[in-house]
N, CA, C and O of each residue as an XYZ file, in Angstrom:
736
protein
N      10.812      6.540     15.191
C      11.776      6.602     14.111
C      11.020      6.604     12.778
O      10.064      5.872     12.522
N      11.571      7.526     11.949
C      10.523      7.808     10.666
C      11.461      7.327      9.324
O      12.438      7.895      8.837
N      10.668      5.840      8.843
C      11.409      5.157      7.746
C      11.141      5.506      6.629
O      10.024      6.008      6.505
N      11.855      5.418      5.599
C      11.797      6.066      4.314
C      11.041      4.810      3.075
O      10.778      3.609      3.139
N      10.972      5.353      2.537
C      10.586      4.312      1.178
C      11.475      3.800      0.548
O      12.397      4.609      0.444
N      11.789      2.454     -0.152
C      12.850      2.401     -0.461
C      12.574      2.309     -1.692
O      11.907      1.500     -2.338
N      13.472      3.722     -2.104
C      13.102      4.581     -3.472
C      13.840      3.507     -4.742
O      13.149      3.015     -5.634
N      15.269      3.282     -4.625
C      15.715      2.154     -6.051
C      14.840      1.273     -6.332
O      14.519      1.079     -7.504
N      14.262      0.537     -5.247
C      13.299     -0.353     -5.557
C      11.847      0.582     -6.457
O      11.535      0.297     -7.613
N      11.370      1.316     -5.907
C      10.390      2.018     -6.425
C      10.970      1.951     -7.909
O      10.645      1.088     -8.725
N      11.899      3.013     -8.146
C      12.234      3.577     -9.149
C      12.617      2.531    -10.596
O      12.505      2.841    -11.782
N      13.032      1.392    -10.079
C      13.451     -0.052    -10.789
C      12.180     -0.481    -11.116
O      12.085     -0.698    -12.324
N      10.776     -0.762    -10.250
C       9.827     -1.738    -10.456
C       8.606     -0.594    -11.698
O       7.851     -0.867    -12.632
N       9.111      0.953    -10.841
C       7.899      1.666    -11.938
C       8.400      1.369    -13.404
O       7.582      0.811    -14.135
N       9.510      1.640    -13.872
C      10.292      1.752    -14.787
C       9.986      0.222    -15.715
O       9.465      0.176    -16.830
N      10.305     -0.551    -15.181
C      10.134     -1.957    -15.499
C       8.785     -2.104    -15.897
O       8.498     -2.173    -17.092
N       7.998     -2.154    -15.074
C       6.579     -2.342    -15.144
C       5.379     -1.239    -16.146
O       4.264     -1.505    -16.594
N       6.332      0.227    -16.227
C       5.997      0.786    -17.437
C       5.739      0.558    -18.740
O       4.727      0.458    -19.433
N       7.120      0.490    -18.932
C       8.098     -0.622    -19.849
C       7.139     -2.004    -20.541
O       6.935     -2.511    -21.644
N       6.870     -2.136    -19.584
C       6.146     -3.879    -20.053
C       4.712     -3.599    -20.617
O       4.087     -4.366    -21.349
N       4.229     -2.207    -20.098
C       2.790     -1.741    -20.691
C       2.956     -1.146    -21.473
O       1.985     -0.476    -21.822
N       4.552     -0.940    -22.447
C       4.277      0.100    -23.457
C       4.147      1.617    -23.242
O       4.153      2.356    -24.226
N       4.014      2.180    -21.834
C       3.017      3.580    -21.564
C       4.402      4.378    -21.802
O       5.461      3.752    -21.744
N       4.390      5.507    -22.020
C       5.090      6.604    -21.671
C       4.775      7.468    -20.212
O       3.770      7.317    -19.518
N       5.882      8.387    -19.948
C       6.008      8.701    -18.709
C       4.501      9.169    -18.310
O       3.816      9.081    -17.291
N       4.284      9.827    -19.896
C       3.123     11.189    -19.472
C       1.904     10.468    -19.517
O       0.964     10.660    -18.746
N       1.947      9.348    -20.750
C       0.641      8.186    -20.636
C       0.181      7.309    -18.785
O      -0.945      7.180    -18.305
N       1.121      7.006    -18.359
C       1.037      6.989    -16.988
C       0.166      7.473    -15.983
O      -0.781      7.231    -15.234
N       1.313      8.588    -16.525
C       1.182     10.039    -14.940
C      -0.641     10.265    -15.471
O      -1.518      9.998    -14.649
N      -0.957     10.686    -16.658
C      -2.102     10.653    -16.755
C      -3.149      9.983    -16.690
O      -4.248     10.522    -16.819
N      -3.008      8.726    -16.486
C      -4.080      7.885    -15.792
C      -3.938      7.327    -14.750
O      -4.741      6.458    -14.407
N      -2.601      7.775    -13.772
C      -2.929      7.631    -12.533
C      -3.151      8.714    -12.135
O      -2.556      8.937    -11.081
N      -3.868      9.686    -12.566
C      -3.824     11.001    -12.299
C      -2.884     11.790    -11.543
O      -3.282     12.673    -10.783
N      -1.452     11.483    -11.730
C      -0.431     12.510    -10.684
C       0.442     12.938    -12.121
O       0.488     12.347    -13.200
N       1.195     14.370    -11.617
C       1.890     14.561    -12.383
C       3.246     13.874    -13.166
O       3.768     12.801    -12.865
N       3.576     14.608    -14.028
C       4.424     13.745    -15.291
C       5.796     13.820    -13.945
O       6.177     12.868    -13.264
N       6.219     15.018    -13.899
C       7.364     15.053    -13.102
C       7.368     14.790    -11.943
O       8.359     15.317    -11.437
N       6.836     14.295    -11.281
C       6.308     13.670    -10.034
C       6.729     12.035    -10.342
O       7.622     11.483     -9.700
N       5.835     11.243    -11.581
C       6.380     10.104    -12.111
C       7.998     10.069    -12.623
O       8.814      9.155    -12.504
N       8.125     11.181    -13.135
C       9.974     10.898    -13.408
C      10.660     10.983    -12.594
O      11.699     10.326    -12.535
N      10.223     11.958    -11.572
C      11.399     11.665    -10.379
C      10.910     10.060     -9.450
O      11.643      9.496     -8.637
N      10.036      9.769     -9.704
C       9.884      8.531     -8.681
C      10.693      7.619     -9.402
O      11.365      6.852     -8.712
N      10.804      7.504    -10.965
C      11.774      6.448    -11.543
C      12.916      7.141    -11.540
O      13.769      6.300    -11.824
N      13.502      8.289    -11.372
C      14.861      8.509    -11.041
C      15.438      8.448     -9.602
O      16.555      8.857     -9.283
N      14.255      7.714     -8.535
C      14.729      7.349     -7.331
C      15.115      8.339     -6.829
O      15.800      8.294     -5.807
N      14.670      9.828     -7.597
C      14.356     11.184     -6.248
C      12.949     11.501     -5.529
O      12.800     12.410     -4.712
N      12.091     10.748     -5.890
C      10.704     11.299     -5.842
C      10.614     10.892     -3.784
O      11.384     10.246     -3.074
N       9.483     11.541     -3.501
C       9.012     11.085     -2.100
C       7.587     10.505     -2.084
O       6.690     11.219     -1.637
N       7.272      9.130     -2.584
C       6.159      8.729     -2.876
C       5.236      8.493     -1.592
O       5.661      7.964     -0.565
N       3.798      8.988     -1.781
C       2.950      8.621     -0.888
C       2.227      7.366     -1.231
O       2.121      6.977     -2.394
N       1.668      6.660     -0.079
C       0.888      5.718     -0.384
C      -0.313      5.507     -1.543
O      -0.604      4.483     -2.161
N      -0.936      6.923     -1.612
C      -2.294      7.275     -2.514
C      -1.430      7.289     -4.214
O      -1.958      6.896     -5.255
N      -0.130      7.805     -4.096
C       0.375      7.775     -5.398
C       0.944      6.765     -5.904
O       1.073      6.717     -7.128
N       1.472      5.604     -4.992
C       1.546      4.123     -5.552
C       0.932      3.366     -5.739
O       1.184      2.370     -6.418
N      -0.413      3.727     -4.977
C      -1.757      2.777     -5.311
C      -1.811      3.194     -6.309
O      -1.719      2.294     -7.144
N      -1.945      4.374     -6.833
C      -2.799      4.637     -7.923
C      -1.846      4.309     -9.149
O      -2.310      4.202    -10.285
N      -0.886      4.199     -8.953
C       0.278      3.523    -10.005
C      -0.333      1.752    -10.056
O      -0.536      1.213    -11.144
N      -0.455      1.367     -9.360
C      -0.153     -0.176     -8.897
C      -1.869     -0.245     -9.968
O      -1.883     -0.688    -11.117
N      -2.850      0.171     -9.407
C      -3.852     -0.146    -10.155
C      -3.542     -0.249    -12.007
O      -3.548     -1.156    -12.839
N      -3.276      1.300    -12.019
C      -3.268      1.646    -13.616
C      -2.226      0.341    -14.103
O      -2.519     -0.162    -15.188
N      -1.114     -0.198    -13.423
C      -0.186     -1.462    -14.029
C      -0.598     -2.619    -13.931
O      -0.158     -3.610    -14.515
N      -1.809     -2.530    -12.891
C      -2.286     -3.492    -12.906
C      -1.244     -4.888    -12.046
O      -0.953     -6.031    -12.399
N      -0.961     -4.153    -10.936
C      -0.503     -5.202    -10.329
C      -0.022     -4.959     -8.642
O       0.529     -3.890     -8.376
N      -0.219     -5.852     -7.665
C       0.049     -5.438     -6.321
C       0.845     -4.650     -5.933
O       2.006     -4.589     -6.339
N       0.351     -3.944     -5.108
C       1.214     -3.002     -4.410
C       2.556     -3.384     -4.354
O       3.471     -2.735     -4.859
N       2.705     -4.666     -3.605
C       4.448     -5.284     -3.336
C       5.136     -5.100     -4.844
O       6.207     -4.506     -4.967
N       4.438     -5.652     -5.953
C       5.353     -5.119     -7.161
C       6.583     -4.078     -7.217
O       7.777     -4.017     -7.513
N       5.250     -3.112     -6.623
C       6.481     -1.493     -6.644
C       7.490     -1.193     -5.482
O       8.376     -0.346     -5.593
N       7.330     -1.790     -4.598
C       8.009     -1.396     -3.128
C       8.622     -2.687     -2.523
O       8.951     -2.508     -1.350
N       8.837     -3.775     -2.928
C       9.657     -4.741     -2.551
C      10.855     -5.253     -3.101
O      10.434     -5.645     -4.189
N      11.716     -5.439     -3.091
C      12.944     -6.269     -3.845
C      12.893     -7.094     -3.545
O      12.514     -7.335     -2.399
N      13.411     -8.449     -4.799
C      13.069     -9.884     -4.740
C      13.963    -10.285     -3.101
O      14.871     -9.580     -2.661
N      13.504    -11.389     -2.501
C      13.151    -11.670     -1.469
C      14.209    -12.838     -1.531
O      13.928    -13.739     -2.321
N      15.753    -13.001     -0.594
C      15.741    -14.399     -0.407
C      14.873    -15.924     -0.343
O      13.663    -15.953     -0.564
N      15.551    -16.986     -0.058
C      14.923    -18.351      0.678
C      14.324    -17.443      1.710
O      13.318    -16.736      1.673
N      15.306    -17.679      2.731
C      14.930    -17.084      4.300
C      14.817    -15.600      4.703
O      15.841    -14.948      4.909
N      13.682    -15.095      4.810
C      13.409    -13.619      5.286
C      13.165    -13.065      6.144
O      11.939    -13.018      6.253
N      13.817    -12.392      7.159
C      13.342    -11.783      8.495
C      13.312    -10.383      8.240
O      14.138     -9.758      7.575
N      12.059     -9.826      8.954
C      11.896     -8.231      9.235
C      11.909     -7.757     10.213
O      10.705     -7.573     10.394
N      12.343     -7.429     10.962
C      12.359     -6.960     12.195
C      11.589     -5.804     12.412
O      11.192     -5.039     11.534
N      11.342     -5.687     13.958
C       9.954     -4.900     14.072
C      11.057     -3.455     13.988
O      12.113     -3.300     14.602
N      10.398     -2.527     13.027
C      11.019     -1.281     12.652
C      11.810     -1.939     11.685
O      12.978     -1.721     12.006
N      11.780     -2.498     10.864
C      12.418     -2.665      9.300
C      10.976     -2.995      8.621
O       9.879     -3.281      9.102
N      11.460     -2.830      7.288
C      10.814     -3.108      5.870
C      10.534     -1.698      4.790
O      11.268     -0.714      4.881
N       9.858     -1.732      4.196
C       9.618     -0.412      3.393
C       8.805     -0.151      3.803
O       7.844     -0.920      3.803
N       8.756      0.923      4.303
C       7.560      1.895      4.995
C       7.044      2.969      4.115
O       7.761      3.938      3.866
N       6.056      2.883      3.711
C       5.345      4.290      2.882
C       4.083      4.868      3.932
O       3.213      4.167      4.447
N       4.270      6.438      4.093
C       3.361      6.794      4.524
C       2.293      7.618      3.847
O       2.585      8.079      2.743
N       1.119      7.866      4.338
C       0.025      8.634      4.063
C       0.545     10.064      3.701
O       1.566     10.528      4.208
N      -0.306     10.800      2.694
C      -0.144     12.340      2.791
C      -1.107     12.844      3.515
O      -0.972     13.922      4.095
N      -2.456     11.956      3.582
C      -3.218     12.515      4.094
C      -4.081     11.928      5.749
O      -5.143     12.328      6.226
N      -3.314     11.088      6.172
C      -3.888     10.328      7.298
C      -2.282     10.508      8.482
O      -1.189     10.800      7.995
N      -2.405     10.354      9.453
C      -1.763      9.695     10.398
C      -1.441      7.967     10.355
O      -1.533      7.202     11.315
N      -1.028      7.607      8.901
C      -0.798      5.956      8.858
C       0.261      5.852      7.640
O       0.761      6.408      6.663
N       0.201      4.425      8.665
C       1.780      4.179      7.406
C       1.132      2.491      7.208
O       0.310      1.847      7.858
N       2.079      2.136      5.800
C       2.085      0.624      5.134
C       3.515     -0.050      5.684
O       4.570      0.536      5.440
N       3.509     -0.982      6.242
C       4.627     -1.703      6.107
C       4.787     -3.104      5.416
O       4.436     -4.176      5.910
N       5.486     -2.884      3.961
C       5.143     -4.366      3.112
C       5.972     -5.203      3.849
O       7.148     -4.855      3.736
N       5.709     -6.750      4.984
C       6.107     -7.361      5.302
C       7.078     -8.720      4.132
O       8.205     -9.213      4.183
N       5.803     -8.892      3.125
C       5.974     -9.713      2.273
C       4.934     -9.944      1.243
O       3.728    -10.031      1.475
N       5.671    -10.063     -0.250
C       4.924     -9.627     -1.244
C       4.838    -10.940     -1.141
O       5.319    -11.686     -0.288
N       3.899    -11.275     -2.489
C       3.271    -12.503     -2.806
C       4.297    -12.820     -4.129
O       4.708    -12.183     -5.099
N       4.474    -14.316     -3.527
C       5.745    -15.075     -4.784
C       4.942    -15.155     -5.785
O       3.808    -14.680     -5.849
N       5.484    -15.729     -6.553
C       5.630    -16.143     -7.982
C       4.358    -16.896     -8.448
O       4.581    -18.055     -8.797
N       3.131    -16.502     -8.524
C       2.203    -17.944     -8.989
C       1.082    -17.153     -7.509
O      -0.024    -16.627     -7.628
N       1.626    -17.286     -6.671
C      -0.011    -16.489     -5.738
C      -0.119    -15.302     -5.998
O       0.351    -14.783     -7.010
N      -0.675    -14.787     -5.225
C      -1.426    -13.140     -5.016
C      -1.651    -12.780     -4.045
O      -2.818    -12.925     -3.680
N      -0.824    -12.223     -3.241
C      -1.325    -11.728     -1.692
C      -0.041    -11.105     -1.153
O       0.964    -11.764     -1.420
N       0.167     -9.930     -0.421
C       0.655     -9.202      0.318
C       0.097     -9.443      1.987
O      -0.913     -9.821      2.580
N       1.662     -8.886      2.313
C       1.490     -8.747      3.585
C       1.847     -7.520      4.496
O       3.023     -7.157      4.459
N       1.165     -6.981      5.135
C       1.462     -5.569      5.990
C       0.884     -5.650      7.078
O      -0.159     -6.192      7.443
N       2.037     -4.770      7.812
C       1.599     -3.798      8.983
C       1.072     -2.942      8.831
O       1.352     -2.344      7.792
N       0.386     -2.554      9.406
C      -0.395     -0.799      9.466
C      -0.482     -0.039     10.846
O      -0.858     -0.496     11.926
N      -0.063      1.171     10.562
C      -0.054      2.032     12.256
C      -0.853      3.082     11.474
O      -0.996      3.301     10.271
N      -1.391      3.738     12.756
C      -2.368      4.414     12.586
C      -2.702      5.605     14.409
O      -2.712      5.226     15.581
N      -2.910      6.982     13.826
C      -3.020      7.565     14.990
C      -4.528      8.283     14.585
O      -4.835      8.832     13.526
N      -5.128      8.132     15.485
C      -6.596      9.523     15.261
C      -6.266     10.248     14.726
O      -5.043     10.380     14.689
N      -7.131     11.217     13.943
C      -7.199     12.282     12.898
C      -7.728     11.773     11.842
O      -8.666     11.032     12.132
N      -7.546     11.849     10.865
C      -7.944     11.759      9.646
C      -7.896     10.557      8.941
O      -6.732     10.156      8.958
N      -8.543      9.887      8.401
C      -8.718      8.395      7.525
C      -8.304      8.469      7.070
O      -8.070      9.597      6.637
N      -7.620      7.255      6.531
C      -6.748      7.062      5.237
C      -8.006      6.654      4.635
O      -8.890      6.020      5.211
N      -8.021      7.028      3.542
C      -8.959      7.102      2.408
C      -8.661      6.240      1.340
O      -7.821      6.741      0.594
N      -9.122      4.897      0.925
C      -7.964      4.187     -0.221
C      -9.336      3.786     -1.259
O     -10.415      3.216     -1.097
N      -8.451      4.581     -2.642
C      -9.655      4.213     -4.095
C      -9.469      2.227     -4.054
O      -8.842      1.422     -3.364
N     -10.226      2.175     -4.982
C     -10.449      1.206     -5.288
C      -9.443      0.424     -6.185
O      -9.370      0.699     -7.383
N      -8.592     -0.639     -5.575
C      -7.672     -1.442     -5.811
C      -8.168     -2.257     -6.997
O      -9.379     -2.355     -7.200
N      -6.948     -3.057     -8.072
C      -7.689     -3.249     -8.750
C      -8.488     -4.751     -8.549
O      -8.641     -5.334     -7.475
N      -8.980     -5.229     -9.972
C     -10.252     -5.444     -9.703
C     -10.285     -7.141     -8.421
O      -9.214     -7.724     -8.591
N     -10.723     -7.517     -7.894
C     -10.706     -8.507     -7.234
C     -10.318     -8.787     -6.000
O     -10.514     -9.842     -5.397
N      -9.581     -7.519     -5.498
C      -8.647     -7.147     -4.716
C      -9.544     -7.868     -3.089
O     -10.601     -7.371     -2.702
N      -9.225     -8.425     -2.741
C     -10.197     -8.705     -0.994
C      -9.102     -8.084      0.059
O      -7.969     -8.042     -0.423
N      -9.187     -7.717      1.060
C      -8.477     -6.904      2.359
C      -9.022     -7.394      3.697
O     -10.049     -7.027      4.267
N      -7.859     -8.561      4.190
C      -8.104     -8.670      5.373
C      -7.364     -8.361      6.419
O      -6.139     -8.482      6.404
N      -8.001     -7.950      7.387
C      -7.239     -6.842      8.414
C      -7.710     -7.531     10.515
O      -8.723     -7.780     11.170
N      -6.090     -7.536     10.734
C      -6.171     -8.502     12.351
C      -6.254     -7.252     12.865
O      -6.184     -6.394     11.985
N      -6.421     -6.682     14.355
C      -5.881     -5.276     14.494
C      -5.113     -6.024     16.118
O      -5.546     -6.594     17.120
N      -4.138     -5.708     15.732
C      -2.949     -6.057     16.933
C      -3.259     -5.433     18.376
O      -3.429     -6.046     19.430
N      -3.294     -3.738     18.092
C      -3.408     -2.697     19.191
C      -4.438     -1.759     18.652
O      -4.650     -1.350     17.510
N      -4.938     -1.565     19.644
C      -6.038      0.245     19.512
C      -7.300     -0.432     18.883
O      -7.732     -1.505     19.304
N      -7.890      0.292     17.805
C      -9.184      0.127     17.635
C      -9.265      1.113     16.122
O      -8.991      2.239     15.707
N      -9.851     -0.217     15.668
C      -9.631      0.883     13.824
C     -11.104      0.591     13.914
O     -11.668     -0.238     14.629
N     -11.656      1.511     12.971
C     -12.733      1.468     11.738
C     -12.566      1.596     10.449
O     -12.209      2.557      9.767
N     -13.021     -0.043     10.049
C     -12.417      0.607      8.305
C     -13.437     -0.255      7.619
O     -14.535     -0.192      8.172
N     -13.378     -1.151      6.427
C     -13.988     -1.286      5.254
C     -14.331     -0.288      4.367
O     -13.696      0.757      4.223
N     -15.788     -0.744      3.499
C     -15.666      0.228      2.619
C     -16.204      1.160      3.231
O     -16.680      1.063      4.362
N     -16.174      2.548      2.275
C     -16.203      3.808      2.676
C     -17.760      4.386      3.145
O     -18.018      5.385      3.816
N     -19.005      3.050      2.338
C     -20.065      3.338      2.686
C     -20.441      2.363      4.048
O     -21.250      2.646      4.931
N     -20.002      1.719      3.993
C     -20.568      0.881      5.278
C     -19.450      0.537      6.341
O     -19.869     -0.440      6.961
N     -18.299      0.885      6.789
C     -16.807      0.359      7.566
C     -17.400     -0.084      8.683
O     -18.623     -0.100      8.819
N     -16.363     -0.574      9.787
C     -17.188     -1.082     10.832
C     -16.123     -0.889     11.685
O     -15.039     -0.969     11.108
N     -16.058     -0.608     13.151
C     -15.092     -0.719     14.197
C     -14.785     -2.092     14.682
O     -15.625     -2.946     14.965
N     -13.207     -2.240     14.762
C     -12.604     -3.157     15.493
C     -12.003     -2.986     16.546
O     -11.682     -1.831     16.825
N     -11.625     -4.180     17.551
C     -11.139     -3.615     18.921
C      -9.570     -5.254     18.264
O      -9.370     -6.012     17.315
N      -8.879     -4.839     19.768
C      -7.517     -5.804     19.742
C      -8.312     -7.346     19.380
O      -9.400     -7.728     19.811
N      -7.309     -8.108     18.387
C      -7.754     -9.165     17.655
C      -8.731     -9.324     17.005
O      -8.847    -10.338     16.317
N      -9.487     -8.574     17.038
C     -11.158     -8.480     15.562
C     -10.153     -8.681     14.355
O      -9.009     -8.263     14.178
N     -11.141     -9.610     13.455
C     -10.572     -9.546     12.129
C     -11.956     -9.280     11.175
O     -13.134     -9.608     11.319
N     -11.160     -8.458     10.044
C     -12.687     -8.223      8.916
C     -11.744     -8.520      7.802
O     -10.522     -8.663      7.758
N     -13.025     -8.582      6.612
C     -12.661     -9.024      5.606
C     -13.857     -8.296      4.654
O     -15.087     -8.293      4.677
N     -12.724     -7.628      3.732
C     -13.962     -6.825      2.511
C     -13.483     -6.479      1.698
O     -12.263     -6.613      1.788
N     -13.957     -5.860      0.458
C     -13.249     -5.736     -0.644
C     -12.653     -4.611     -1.068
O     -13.277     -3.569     -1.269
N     -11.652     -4.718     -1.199
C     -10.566     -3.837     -1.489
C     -10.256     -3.008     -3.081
O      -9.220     -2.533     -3.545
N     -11.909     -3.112     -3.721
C     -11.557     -3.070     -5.190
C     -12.559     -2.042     -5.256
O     -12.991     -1.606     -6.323
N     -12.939     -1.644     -4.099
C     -14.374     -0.621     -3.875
C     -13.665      0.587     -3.159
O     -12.594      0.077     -2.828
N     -13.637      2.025     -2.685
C     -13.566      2.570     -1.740
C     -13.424      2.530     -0.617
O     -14.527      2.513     -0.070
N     -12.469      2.500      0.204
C     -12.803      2.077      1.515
C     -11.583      2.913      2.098
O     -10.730      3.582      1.516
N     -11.822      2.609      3.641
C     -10.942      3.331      4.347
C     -10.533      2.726      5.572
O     -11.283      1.797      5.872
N      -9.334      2.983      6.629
C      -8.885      2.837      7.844
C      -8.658      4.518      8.503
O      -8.162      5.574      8.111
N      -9.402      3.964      9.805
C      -9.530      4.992     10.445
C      -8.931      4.576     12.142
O      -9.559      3.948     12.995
N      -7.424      5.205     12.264
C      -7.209      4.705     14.061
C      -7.854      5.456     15.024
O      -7.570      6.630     15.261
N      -8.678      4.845     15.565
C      -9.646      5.617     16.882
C      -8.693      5.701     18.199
O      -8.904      6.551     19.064
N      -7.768      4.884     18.281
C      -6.989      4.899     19.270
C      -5.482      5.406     19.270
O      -4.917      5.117     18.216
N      -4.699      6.080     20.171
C      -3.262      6.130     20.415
C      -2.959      4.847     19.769
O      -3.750      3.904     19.786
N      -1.104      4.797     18.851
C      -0.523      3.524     18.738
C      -1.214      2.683     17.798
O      -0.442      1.976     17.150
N      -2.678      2.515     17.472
C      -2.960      1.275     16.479
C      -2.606      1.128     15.373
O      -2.517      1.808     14.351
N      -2.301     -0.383     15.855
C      -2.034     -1.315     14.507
C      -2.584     -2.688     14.114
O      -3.584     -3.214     14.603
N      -1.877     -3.142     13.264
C      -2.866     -3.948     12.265
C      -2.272     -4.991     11.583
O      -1.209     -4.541     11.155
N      -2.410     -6.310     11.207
C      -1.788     -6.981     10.151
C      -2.986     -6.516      9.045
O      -4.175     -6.261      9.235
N      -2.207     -6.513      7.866
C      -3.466     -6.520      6.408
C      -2.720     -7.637      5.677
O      -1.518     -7.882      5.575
N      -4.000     -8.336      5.120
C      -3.249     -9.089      3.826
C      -4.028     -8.793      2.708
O      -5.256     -8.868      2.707
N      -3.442     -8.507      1.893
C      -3.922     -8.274      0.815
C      -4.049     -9.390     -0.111
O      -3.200    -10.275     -0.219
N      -5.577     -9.299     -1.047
C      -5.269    -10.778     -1.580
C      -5.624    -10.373     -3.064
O      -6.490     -9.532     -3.301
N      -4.852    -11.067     -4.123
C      -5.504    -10.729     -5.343
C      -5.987    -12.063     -5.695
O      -5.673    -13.198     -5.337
N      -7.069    -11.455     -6.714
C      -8.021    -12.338     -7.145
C      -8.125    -12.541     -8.673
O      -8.959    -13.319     -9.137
């Protein structure tokens, strides 16, 4: 089953979080390097955002990924396996699933990650402080950074920095992953 992004939220948090930097649409779009109308439709909650184009939003605002793709969160939160906001790759066989952003006062995200052979997800450099730690549930990833990554098998955990180049790569049918993301 192929889940969508959940675009109001997108479109509410870019807007907001623009807003708070002062930028204009085109000041933006131009230093996250994607186009102007590409950024207006993502705040008019038509756009189809990829993962590489919200990172690269999330950096330039300077703030976690969950910022842009979560809505505030009851007390009590359940996700069920096949719920949450799912953003996928344009260029990999993988998807993000934000389990749970980081409250008020910490810094850290939480995701799933699936992943099929083919092509790496390729991820720039988060901003600055960013650490990435990754369980792998099923299959067998290779990831860290982009110059040195390393293979994992079921339950390996790594830990590296997420503010450098780096990548996930599924070597296996089905793999997946917890990530937490931590800011620093």
């Amino acid at each position: 089953m192929q889940r969508t992004a959940p675009l109001a939220t997108i479109a509410a948090a870019l807007r907001r979080e623009r807003e708070r930097h002062g930028l204009s649409l085109t000041e933006l779009a131009r230093r996250a390097g994607i186009a102007k109308s590409t950024l207006s439709q993502l705040e008019s909650g038509t756009g189809n955002p990829s993962i590489e184009t919200l990172w690269a939003l999330a950096v330039v605002l300077e703030v976690p990924f969950s910022t842009l793709v979560d809505p505030p969160a009851p007390a009590m939160r359940v996700v069920r396996a096949g719920e949450g906001p799912t953003i996928a790759s344009d260029h990999a066989r993988y998807t993000g699933t934000l389990l749970a952003a980081c409250p008020s006062g910490a810094r850290r995200d939480l995701h799933v990650v699936t992943g099929e052979p083919g092509a790496p997800r390729e991820a720039h450099a988060h901003i600055r402080g960013t650490v990435e730690h990754l369980v792998v549930v099923s299959g067998r990833w290779r990831c860290g950074p982009a110059d040195a990554p390393v293979e994992l098998g079921q339950g390996d955990y790594a830990c590296f920095p997420g503010d450098v180049a780096h990548l996930y790569d599924a070597l296996e049918p089905a793999s997946s992953a917890v990530l937490v993301m931590e800011y620093l």
